[in-house]
C-alpha positions as CSV (number, residue, x, y, z in Angstrom):
1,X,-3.5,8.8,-4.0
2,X,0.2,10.5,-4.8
3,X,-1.5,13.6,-4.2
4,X,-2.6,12.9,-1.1
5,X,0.3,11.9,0.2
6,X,1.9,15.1,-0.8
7,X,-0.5,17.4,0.6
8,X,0.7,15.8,3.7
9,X,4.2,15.7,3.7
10,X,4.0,16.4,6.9
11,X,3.4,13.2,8.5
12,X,7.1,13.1,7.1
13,X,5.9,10.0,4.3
14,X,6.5,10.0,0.6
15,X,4.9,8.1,-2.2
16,X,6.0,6.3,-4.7
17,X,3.8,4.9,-7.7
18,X,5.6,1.1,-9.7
19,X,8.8,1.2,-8.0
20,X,10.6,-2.0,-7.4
21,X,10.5,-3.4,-4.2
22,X,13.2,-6.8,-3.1
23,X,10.7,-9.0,-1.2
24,X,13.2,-11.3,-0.6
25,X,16.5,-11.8,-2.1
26,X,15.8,-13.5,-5.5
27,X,12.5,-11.4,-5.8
28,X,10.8,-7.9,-6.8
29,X,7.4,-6.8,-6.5
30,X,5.9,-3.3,-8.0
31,X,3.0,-2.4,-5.8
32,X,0.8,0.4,-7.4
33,X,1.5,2.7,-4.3
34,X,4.7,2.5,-1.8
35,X,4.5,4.7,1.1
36,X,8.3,4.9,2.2
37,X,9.4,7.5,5.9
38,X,11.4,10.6,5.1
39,X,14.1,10.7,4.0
40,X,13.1,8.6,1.1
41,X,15.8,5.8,-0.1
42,X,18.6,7.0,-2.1
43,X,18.3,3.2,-4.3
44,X,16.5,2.3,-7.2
45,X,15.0,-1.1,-5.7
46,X,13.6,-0.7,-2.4
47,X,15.0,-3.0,0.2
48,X,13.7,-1.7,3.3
49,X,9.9,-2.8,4.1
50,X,8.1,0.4,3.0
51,X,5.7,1.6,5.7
52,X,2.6,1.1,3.2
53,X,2.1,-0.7,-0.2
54,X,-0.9,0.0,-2.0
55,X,-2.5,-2.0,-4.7
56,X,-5.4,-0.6,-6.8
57,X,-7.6,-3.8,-8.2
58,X,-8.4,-4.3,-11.8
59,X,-11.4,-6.2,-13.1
60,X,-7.9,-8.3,-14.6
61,X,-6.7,-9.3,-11.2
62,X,-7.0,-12.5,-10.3
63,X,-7.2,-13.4,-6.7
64,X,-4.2,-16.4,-5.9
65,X,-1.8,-13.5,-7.5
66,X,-3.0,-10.5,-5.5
67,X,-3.1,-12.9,-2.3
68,X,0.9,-13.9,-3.3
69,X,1.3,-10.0,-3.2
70,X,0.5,-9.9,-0.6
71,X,1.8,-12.2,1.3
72,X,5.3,-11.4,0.1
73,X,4.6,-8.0,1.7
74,X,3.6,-8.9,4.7
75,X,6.9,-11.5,4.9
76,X,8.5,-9.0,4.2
77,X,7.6,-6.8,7.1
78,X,5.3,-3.9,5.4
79,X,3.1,-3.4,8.4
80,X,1.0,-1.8,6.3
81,X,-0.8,-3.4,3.3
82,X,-4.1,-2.0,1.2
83,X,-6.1,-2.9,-1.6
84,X,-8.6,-0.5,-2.9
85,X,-11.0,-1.3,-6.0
86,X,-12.1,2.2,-7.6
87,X,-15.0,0.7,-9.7
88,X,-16.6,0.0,-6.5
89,X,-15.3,2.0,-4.4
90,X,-14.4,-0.7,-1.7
91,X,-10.9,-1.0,0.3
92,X,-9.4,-3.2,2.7
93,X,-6.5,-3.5,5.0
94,X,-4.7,-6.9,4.4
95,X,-2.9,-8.8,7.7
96,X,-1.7,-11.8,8.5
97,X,-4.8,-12.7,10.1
98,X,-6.9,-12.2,7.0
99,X,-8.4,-9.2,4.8
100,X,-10.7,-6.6,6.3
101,X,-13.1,-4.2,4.6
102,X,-12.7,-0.5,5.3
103,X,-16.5,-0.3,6.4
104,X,-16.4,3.2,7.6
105,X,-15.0,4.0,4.0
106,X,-11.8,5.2,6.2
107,X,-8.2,3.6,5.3
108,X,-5.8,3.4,8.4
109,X,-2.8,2.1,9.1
110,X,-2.4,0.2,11.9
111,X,-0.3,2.1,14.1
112,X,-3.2,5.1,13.6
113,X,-0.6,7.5,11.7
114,X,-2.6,7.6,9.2
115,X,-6.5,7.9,8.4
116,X,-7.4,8.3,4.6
117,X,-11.3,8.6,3.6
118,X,-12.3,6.6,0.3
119,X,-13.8,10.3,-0.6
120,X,-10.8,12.0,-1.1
121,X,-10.0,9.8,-3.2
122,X,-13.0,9.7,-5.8
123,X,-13.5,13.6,-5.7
């Protein structure tokens, strides 16, 4: 997924994997995958809303914690929220209106900046 994002530096992102990100001002949260706008913060804890935070599922994961992830992101103001789970290949874009499976096997953000197939990932 880093790699990805750095073949395409163009669309002017970067990515970040388990850096700290302030949700709110007594709390952290280290999504898997941050996608921050160039140029990239110059602090070590995020405090801008990054414009995508990714988290990869584990079989581990239960689903009241990944949901509280979440939903501190989206609080937060990360218009942008993913989960993928590699052992099935499966990902979905999380909102505030509920979760939705990537059908087409295509992650996209919502503003259509970006458009990542599951493929390029599992190559």
């Amino acid at each position: 997924m880093l790699f990805w994002f750095h073949q395409r530096r163009t669309l002017g992102l970067a990515a970040f994997p388990s850096l700290r990100i302030a949700v709110a001002p007594n709390r952290c949260r280290i999504p898997d995958v941050c996608v921050v706008p160039l140029p990239e913060p110059d602090e070590q804890i995020f405090t801008a809303p990054p414009y995508i935070c990714i988290e990869v599922l584990s079989p581990e994961d239960a689903f009241l914690s990944l949901q509280q992830r979440f939903d501190d992101y989206l609080k937060m103001g990360v218009p942008n929220v993913w989960a993928i789970e590699p052992a099935s290949r499966r990902a979905w874009f999380i909102t505030p209106a509920g979760h939705f499976e990537a059908l087409d096997a295509i992650l996209r953000t919502g503003d259509g900046r970006i458009a990542m197939p599951l493929a390029d990932l599992f190559e």
